[in-house]
N, C-alpha and C positions, 0 to 999 in steps of 0.2 A: 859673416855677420851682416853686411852691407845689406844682402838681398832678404835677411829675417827682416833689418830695419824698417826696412823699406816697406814690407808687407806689414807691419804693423802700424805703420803710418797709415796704408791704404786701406787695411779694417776698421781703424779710425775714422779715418773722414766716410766712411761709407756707414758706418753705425751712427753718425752724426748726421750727414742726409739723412739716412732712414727715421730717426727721431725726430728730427726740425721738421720732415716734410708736411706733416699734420699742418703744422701749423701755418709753413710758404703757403700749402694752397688753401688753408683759412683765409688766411688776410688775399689773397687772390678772389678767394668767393665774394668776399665783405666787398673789397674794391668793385668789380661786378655789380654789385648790388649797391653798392653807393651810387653806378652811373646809373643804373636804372631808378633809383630813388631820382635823382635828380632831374633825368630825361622825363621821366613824366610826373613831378613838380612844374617843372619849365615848360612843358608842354599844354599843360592844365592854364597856365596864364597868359600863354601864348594865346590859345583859345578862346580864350574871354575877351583877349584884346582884339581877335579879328571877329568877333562874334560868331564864331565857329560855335552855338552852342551844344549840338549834340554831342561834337565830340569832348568838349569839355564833362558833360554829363556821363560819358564811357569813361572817365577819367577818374570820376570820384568814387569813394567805396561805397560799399551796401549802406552800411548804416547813413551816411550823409543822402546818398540816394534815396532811402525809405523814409527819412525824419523829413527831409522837404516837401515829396509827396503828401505826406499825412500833415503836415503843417498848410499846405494850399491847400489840402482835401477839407481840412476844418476850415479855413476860411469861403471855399466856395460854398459850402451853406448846403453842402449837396447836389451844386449846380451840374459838378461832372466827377464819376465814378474814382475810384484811385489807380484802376485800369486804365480808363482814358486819360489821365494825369499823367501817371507813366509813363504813357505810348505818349503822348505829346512832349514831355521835356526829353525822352528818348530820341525821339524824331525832329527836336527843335522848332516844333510847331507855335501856335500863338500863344501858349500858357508858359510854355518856355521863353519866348520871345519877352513875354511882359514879367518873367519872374527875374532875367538877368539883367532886362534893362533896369528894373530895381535896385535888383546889386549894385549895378555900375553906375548908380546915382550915388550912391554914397564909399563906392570904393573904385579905384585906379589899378589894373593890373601893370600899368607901367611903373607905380612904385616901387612893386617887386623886382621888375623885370632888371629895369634900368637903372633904380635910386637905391639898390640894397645889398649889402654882401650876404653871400649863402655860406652858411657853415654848417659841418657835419655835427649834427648834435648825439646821436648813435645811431647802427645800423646793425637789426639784431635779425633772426633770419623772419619775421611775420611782420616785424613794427620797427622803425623810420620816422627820425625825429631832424628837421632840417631847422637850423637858427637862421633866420633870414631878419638883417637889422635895416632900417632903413637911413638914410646917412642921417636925417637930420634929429633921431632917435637914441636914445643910450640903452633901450632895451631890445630886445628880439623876439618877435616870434616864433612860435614854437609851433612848426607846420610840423603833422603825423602822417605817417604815411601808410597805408598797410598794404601788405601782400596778398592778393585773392588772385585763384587760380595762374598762379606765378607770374603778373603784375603786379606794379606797384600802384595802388589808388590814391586819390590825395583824399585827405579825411577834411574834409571843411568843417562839416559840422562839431565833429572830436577836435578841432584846433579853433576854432573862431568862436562857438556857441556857447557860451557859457552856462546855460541853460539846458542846454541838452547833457 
């Protein structure tokens, strides 16, 4: 009897692994992709703060990338193509140079960096929502994140514009 026991202990716990494992390497994938949510969040600000701009602009998604574009493109009046717009915030050239020293006239990347706690808000397999509060703040931002071609982007425009 000892050695039936005993094997029905051990079809036990092995029909039990087999069941739960779905889910260990669920929460293993999520984990995964929570650092990568966060790795380029933090990177993306990082960016900003050393005036890295291109690579901050690899950083964001399609849509914040194409809304900005066409947003300079209407203001320069026609002065430069949405090609040449592109290729310039792409390359961090002088239309980039004067569209983030804008930004960074009215916003501080070291707020996030340095002044805010980061909280997972979810992490689903395309879209990534980080709560980042700043200390002296009782609410949070609700930075988006999304997955294009298996990075994470930071969605500026989807999290900051209200308007758009």
């Amino acid at each position: 009897m000892k050695g039936s026991g005993r094997k029905g202990v051990i079809l036990f716990i092995l029909c039990a692994l087999i069941y739960l494992s779905p889910a260990v390497s669920a929460a293993a994938g999520e984990q995964g992709d929570l650092d990568g949510v966060l790795t380029s969040a933090e990177r993306f600000f990082q960016c900003l703060r050393r005036g890295s701009f291109s690579q901050a602009w690899s950083l964001m998604s399609n849509k914040s990338r194409e809304t900005i574009t066409a947003d300079i493109y209407k203001g320069s009046r026609g002065q430069y193509s949405k090609e040449q717009i592109s290729g310039d915030l792409k390359a961090g050239g002088m239309i980039a140079r004067s569209y983030w020293t804008g930004v960074l006239e009215s916003f501080d990347p070291l707020l996030i960096l340095e002044e805010s706690r980061w909280e997972e808000g979810f992490v689903r397999p395309g879209k990534a929502e980080l709560l980042i509060t700043h200390r002296k703040s009782k609410y949070p931002v609700r930075l988006q994140l999304f997955k294009e071609s298996g990075t994470w982007k930071v969605g500026m425009v989807e999290s900051f514009w209200t308007r758009k």
